[in-house]
Each structure stands twice: as C-alpha cells, then as structure tokens.
N, C-alpha and C positions, 0 to 999 in steps of 0.2 A: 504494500500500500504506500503511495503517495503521501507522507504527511505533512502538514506546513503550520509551524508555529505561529504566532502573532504577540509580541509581548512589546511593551513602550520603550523596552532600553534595556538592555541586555550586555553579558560580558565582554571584552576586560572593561569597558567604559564606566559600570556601573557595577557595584555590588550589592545587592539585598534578597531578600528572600524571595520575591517572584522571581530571580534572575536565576537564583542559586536553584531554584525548583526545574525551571526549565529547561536549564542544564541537562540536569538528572534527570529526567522526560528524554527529552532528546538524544541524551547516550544510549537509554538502554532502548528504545525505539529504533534505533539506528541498527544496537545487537541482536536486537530479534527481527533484524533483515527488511525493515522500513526501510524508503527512501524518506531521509527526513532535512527539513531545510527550517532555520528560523528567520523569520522576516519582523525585523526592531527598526525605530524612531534614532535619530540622532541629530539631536538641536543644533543648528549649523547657526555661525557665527554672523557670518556673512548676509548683508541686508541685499544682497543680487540675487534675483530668482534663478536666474541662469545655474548659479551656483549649485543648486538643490535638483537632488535626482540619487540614484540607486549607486551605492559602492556592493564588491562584493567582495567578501572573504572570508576565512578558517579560523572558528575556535573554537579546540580541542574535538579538531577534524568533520566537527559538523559547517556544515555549510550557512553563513548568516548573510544575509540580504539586507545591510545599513540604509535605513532612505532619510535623507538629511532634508532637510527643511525650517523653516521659521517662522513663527505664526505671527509674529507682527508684521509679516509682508503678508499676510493671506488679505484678501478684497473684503472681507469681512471678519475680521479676528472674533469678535465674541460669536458669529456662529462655528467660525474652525475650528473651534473651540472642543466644541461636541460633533461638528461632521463638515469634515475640510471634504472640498472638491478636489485641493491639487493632491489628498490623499490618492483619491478614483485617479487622477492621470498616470502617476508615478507605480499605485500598485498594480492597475490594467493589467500594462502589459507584461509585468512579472509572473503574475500568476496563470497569464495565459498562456507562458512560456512554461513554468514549473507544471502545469496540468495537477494540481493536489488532489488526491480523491477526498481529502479530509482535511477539513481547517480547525483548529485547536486552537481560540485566543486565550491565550493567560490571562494578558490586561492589554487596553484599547487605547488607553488614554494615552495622548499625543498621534495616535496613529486617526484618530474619531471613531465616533460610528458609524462613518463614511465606508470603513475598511472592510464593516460587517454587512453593510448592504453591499458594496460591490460583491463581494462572496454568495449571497444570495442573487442577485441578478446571474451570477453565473452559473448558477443553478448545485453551488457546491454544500455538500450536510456542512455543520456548522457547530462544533461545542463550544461555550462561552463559562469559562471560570472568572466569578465574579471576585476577582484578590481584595477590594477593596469595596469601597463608597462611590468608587466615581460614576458610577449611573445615576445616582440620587444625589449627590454632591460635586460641586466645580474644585473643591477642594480634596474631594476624592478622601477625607478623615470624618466628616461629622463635627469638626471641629471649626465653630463660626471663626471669621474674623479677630474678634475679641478676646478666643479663646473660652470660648462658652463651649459645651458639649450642645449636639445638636440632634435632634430622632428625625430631621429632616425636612423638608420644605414644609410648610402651611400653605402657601398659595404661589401664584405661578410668579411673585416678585421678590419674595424671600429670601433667594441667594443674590437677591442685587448686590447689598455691599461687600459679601464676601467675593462674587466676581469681582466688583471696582477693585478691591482691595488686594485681591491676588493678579490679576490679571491688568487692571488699570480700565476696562471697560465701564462703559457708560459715565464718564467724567464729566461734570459740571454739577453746577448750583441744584438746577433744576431734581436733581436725583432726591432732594428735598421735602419734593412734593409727595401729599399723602398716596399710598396705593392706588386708590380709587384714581384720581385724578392722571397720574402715572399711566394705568392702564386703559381709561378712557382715553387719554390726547395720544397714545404711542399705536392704538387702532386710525387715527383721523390721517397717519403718516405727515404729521406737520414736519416743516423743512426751515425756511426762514435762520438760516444760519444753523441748526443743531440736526441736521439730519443725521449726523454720526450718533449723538445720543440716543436718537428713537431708534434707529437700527440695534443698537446694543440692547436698547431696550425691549424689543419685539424679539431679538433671538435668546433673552435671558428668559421672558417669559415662555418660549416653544422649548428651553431644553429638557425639561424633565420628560415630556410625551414622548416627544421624540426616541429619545434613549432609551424608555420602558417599551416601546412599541417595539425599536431594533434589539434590545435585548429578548424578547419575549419570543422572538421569531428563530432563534436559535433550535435545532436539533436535541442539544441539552442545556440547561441551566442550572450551574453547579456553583452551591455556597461551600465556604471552606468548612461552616459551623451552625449549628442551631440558631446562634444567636447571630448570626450576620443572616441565614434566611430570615429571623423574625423581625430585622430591620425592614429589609426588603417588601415585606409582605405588610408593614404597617407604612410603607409609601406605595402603595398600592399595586405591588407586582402578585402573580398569581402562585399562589403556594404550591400548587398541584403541577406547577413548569419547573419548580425549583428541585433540585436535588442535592441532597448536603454529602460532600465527598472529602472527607480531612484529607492534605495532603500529607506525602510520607514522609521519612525521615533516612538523609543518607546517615548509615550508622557503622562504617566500615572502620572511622580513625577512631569509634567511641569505645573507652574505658570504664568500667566501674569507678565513682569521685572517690577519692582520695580522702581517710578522716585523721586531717591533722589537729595537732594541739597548739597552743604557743599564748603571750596573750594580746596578738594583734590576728586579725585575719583580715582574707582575701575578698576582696567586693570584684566584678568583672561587671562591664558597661560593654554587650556589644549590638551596633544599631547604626545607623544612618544620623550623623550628629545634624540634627533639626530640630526646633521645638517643639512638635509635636510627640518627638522621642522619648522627651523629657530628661537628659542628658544634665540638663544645668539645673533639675533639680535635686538630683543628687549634690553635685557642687557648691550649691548650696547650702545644702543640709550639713556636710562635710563642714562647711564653713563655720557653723553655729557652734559646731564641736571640736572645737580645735586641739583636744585633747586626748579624744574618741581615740582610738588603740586599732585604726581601718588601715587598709593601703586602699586604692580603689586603680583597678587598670581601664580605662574606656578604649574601646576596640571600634574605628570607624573613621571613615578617612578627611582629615585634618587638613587636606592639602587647599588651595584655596581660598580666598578671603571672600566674607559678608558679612554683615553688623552680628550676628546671631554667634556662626563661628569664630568671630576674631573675639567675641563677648569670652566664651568657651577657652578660647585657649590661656586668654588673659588669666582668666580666673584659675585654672589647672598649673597654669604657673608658678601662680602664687603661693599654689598647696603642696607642701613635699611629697607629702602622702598620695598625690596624682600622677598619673603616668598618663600618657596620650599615647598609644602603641598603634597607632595608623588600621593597616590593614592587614589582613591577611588569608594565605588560599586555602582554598573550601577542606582542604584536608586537614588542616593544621584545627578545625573544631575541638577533636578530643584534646588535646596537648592545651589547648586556650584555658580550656573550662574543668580540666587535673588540674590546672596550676589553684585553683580558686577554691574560696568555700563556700561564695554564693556566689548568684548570677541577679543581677540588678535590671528591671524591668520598669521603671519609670512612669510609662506613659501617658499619653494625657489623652488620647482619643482610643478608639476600641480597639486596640489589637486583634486583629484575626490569626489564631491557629498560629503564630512566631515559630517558625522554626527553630529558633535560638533553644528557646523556655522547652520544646520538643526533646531537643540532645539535652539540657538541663534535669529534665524529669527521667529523662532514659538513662543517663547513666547513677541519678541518685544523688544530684545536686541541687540543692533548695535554693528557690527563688522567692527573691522579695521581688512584689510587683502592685502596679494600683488594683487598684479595686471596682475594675470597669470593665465591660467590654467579656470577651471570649476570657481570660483570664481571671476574671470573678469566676467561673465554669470550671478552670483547669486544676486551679490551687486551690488545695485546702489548706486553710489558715492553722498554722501550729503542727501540720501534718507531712508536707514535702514542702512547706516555702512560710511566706507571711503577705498577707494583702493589707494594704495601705492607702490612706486615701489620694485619690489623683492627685497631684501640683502641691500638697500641703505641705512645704517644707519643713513646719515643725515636726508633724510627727512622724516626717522622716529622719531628722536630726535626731528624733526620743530613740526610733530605733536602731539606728546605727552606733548607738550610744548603747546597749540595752540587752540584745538579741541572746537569744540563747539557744541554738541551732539545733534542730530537728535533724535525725541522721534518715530522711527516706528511703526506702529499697529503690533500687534500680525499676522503672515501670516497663518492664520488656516486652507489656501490650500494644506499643504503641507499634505502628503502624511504620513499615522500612518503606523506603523508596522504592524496592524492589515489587512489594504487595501491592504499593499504588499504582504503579506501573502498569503490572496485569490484570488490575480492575479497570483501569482504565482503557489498555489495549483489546479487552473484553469489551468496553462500549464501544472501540471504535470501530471494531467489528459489528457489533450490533447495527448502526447507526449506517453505517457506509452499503450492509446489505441491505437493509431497509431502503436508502433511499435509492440504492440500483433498482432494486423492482418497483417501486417507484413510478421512474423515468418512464414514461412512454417510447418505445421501439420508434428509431425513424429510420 
C-alpha cells in the first residue's frame, strides 16, 4: 500500500511528540513493506512567492516532501489560516504524482484544511488524528489569549482576539464593537477604507464550520483520549465519527527508574520551551525556594531568541541548581529520564496523551504534573506522581520544597509503538478495502 503522511512540521526541523510519533509510524510502515512518504509544512523566510514550493529529501530513509510557504503572503491570511489555496496548488500535483492509496494526517495545521479537501476531491480514504485543538481552536491549546483555559468557542466571534492576538488579524479600533454589531456590519461587506478588517472578520466567523464539516468527512476520526473526544463532542463534532486510539510508546532505550537516595534530587523538564509548557513555572517556583535541596535539568531547544525564551534562559541562569541541556535524539529517552527522580509536567492547557509522562509511567518514574486536561486521567495523586494546580506557582514552590516520593511499579500496560502500529495498519487495511469497492468500475 501506498501510504502518505500529513503532519505541520516534522524532523530534524522540529522536535515534539507528533513528530517523534510519526517517525515511528512511518518506520515500521515502511518495514512491513508500505511505500510510505511524509508530506510536512516549512515556514519559509522569504516574503517572494516565487520562493515557496516543494523540497525533497531523506530522514532516516523515509522519504519527506518539505512544502515551504508563508502565510503572510497568502491573499487572505486569516482565511489561510484554516484553508490556504496555495496549499491545493503546491500539494496537487505531489500527490498526483505519489498516487497514495491512503492519506494518514497526524496534524493539518499550517498545511489547512485545504490539504484535506484536496485529498477528498481526489477521491483518496482519509484518516484524520486529531493531536490537538486546532479544529476548535486558532490557537490549537484551548488556551485564550490571556491565558484563561478555554472549552471552546461560544459563538462564531469568540476567537476574534485570540486570532488578532496570535496571528495579528483583524486589526483596528473597530474590533471594539459589540458582537452583534460586528457580525451584523461584517454581513453588509462594508469597504470605505477597512475592507481588510471585514475580510478577517467574515473568515474568523466561517472557521469553526468549516473545519468541523472537513474534519467530519474523514474515513476515520481519531482522538488520542476520552477526554480530548469529550472536548470535541461538546463543540459540537459527532461522537459516533470519533474514535479514541492512544498513541504508543517507542520503549526500546526504556529502563526500569532508578531508586536513589541523597538529600537533593533530580527534577527533569522535557517539552517544547513555550508558555503554554509551563517551563517558567517551575523556575519560578524554584525561585521562591532558594534553598529547596532540587537540581532541575529542562530538556528543549534553547537555540533562538523571543521575549518568552530569552525570559527563560535569563532566569535559569540565575539559578545554579538549573541546567538548560538543549536537545536530544529520540533514543537517548531512557538515559534522560535514569538520570532523574521525577519528570516535571507543568502545563497550562490540556495535554493530550504526552509521550514524555508515557516513558515516565512505563519505566516507574513519578510525575508531578497540573491538574488538567488528559493528565488529571493518567496520574494518580500520591500513587505514581503528584497533581498540582495549573500556573500556581506557590504550590509548586510548597512542593518542591516538600515531596516525599512514591516509588510506582513500572506500568508495562501501556501500549508500544509497535501494538499501535498494527492496530492501526489493521485500519488501514480496513478502510483502503472499503473504499476500493466503493469506487465504481470505469
């Protein structure tokens, strides 16, 4: 079979858990004698359209298809947003070269929903792994602007400032005006000097449909957890499309943790250092306690400046007891997380199913982590970790000052990359025959 991935950004460029998944997809898809190709986004520098179009090249011998692009050059950014056109030009003719009898998107965002109707027009099946938020979110976390948790729109103008704010659309005064009035004058298409704002404003109000209608038309519709289907399902996507598939766990570098004694221990931070992470609030809690008996290692790449990270690094600086240890390759997991006596979980918006907190629980390393999200679910408190409230720097400082560490068995129920693998090469079989008979004979 023909397989063609779909993911927003993918290896060496980036590291996180959709990347680090689709990897592991992609190998062992590859070993059980797939033609398999991944097709990823790469934000191009460059404000010349000329510039943007398809690179091609090898990592770790899979075949990946870069399509470079810039959405502030798109004719309408707040709609490219959620469904670029110059997505349909650039992928066209890829895919009608590659012929995939199977499209598998991990995650969409940057590529749009453009990516997924073209795939449909070409009459290809279609699975759709929901990684995240971004069908019901611009922000793709649930995490407004402000940093307010969020269960999702209320009406179709709800994520206005979180778009303005992440993306810069719909700019000016006017943005001001009540709802109502919003959505009444952005129907009349008034122009008189602001046609850029009503434009923003007519595609912020279509994206939520949009996206549930192209999600919905999918083959299958796969949540990673109960609790990311029962977001979904209360922004009104249909329960009975959805199907909840945890992803697995590469567990080949994983060790039994390690039970040391001493009277300092090991704290490990590893994540994508962003706000949402909640990286800096540990450093800060760290801070309150300057006497706390911690080391803390944060694992995530450091390289690069913006107000957030250069915030980050100042501060880890500052702290002896901090170490910044960059990155490191997918194998090197088990050796991370031996070194440690827990594994630090921060976050401030829902984590889904973390592969990290995965290898943490599987080899019997307790996780502190908030108290939100897919992880209220995972951890039981006092029992393999500790749950904490989101952002509360105090009573993470009480704990890190405090803790007295649970020693959990190894949970060797969890689910290998390999097991996911072949449930999922099980559906794509299913799916790919299904929809050959299908096809009407021509």
């Amino acid at each position: 079979m023909r397989i063609l991935y779909l993911t927003h950004q993918y290896l060496p460029r980036h590291v996180g858990g959709t990347e680090v998944y689709t990897r592991g997809l992609a190998l062992r898809a590859q070993r059980a004698g797939h033609d398999v190709r991944v097709v990823t986004h790469v934000e191009s520098a460059s404000l010349d359209p000329t510039d943007y179009g398809a690179t091609e090249t090898l990592v770790d011998g899979i075949p990946v298809t870069e399509v470079h692009h810039n959405l502030s050059r798109a004719e309408n950014p707040a709609r490219a947003e959620y469904d670029n056109p110059t997505m349909v030009e650039l992928l066209g003719p890829l895919l009608q070269a590659a012929r995939p009898d199977l499209i598998h998107a991990l995650h969409v965002m940057k590529l749009s929903g453009a990516a997924l109707q073209l795939c449909y027009d070409l009459g290809l099946p279609v699975i759709l792994t929901l990684a995240d938020y971004w069908f019901v979110c611009p922000r793709h976390t649930l995490l407004r602007w402000n940093n307010e948790l969020c269960q999702g729109p209320k009406h179709d103008l709800d994520c206005l400032r979180c778009s303005h704010e992440t993306h810069g659309f719909a700019a000016g005064r006017l943005q001001k005006l009540p709802v109502p009035v919003m959505r009444a004058l952005s129907s009349t298409k008034l122009m008189n000097g602001t046609q850029r704002f009503w434009r923003d404003i007519d595609a912020i109000r279509k994206r939520w449909i949009f996206l549930r209608q192209i999600a919905e038309r999918a083959d299958c519709l796969i949540a990673l957890s109960d609790f990311q289907k029962e977001m979904y399902v209360r922004n009104g996507y249909d329960g009975k499309k959805i199907r909840v598939i945890q992803h697995g766990l590469e567990t080949d570098s994983l060790e039994p943790a390690r039970r040391r004694s001493g009277e300092s221990y090991e704290l490990v931070f590893i994540g994508s250092l962003v706000h949402h992470k909640g990286p800096h609030v540990l450093l800060q809690a760290l801070a309150r306690r300057p006497h706390a008996k911690v080391r803390l290692s944060i694992y995530g790449d450091a390289d690069g400046s913006n107000s957030y990270l250069d915030s980050l690094k100042q501060t880890a600086a500052a702290d002896r007891r901090v170490s910044l240890m960059g990155t490191f390759p997918i194998a090197e997991m088990g050796r991370v997380l031996r070194n440690a006596d827990a594994l630090a979980m921060p976050a401030l918006w829902y984590e889904n199913e973390p592969l990290v907190v995965k290898a943490a629980q599987y080899i019997g390393l307790p996780v502190i982590a908030s108290d939100i999200g897919t992880l209220k679910t995972s951890i039981k408190h006092g029992v393999n970790g500790w749950l904490l409230p989101a952002g509360d720097v105090g009573a993470w400082a009480g704990a890190l000052e405090s803790f007295s560490f649970p020693s959990p068995a190894p949970d060797l129920s969890i689910k290998s990359m390999d097991e996911n693998a072949r449930e999922l090469f099980d559906l794509y079989e299913q799916i790919y025959s299904s929809h050959r008979c299908s096809v009407p004979n021509t």
